[in-house]
N, C-alpha and C positions, 0 to 999 in steps of 0.2 A: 916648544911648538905652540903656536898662540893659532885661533880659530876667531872668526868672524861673529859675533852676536845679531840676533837679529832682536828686534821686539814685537807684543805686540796687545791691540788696545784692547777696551772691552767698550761698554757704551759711552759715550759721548764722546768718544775718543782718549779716552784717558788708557797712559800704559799699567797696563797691569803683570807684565812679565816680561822679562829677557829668558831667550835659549840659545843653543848652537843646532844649525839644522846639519845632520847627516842622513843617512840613507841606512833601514833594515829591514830584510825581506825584500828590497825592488823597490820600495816605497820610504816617503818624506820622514823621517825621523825627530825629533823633537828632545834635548835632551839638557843636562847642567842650567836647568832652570834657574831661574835668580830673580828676588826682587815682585816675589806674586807679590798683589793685590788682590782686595775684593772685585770677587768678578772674574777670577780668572778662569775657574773652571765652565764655565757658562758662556767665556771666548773663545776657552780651546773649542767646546761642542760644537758649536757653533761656526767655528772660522777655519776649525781645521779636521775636517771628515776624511776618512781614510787613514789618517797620522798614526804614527806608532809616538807616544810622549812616556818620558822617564820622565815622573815627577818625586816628590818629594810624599814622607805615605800618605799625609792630610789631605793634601791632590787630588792624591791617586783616587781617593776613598773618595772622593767629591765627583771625580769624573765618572767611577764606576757606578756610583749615586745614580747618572744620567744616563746610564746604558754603555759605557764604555766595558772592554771585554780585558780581562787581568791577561796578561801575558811570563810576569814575571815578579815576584817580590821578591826585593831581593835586598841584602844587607852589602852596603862600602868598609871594606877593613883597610888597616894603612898598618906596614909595621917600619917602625923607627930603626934603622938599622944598627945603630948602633947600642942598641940594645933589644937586639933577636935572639932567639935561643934557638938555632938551627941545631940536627940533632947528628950525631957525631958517627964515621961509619964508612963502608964503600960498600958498594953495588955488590949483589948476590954472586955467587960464580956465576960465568958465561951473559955477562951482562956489563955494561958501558953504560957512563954520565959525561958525554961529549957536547962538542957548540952544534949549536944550531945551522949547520952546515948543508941539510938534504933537499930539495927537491919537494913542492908539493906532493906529486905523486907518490915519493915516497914516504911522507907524513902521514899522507892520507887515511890509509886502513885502520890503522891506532887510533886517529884524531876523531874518525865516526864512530867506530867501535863504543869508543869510550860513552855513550852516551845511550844507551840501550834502553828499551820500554821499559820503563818503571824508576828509571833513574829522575830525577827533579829535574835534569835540563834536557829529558827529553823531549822532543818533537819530531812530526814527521818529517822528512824531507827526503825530496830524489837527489840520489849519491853527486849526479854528476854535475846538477846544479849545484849544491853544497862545496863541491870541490871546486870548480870554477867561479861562484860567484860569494863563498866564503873566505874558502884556505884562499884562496891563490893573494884574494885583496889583503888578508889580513898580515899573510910571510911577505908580502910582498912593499908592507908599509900603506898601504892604500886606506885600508878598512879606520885604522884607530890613528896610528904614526910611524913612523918605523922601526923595526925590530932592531931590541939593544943587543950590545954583546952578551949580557948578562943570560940570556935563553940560552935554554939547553932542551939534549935530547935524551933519552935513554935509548941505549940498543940492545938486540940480542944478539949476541953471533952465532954466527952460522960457517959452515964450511968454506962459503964461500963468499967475496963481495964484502962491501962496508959493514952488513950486519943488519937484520930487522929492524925498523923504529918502532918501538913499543910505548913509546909515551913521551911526554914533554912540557915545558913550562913557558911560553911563549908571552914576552915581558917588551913593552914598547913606549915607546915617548910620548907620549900622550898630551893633550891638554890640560888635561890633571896632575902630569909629574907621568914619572917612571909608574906602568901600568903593567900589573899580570892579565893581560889578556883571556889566558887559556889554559887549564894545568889538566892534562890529558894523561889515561894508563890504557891502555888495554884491558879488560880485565878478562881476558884468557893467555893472553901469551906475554904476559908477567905479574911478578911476586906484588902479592902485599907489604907496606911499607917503602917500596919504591918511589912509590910520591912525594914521602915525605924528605927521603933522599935529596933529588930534584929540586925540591924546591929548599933544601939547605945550601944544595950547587950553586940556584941560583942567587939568593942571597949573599953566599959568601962572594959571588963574583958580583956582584952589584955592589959590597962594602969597598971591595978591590979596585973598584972601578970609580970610586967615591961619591957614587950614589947615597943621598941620607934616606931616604925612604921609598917603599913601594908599595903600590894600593893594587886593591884587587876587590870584585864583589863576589859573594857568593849567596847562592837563593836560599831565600829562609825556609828551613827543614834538611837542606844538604848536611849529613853526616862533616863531611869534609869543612865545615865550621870549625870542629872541635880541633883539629889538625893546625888551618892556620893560627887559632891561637896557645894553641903549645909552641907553633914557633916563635908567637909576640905577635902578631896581626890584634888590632882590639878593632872591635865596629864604632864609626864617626858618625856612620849615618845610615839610612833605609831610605828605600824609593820601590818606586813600584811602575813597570813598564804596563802599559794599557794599549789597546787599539782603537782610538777614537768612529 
């Protein structure tokens, strides 16, 4: 899936960066920077107010220099499939690792959940904006790229009906390669370890599927670091999202 570059100059015209612009929060997004120059952080300021920009950390730390606001630091992991150590196992009783087959609505409850005051990716947000103008773009292919077979869900059963969704690993095409989006648990209406489940499901069906690698970030301080790399995730890179 290939994306559009834009550029753009600093004084005299000279270029001092390429990005891809996308959209986060409602607003101009800035992001897979390439190719800064001196001068760039002093063009972002300057040329783009409002922007949400994923730069690279020395950027970041340049922009936040000038008054930009952190929003996220966060570390790029990639692991090599063919040499992953996913870890060996099936789901707890009264529990399922199936495809990514449900309905935003019914992803929903887990996918919020999972992100509670005090967790590293938490933020505020109103439920119904979140689900409309998050979930829906992102299962939907809109948000990143579209969702591979490789996603899975976990469920719980229940008496009746397909079963709770309790978490998930939501894995998509990206500009970047095969991308983990989103690796989501509940953390009241499922077991610990579950995650790491999940994401050996998805792995093994990503090697299945003959996918070589798959990347994912995750914010620096998140426990859940130490996870991807017992599966083989190693970090390539750090960046740091900012609000210009």
């Amino acid at each position: 899936m290939g994306a559009e570059r834009h550029g753009l100059a600093g004084a005299g015209g000279v270029p001092v960066m390429s990005y891809i612009e996308g959209v986060r929060d409602g607003g101009p997004w800035a992001y897979a920077i390439e190719d800064i120059g001196p001068g760039a952080a002093d063009a972002i300021t300057s040329r783009m107010p409002g922007w949400v920009v994923s730069a690279p950390v020395e950027l970041g730390r340049a922009l936040l220099d000038r008054g930009a606001r952190l929003l996220r630091h966060m570390n790029v992991m990639r692991c090599d499939l063919p040499i992953a150590r996913p870890v060996a196992g099936a789901a707890p009783d009264g529990f399922r690792i199936v495809s990514c087959d449900r309905s935003p609505a019914d992803v929903f409850p887990a996918w919020f959940a999972a992100y509670p005051p005090g967790h590293p990716d938490y933020r505020p947000r109103d439920r119904e904006k979140a689900l409309k103008e998050e979930l829906v773009p992102l299962l939907g292919g809109e948000e990143i790229g579209p969702l591979l077979p490789c996603s899975v869900l976990a469920v719980r059963d229940g008496s009746s009906g397909m079963g709770e969704v309790v978490g998930g690993v939501l894995v998509t095409d990206s500009n970047r390669g095969p991308w983990i989006a989103d690796v989501f648990r509940h953390p009241d209406r499922s077991p610990r370890g579950l995650g790491a489940l999940m994401l050996s499901a998805t792995l093994a069906q990503a090697g299945a599927d003959g996918l070589t690698c798959v990347g994912l970030v995750v914010t620096e301080g998140n426990p859940a670091r130490r996870l991807y790399e017992r599966l083989g995730f190693r970090v390539v890179d750090s960046a740091m999202t900012v609000k210009i």
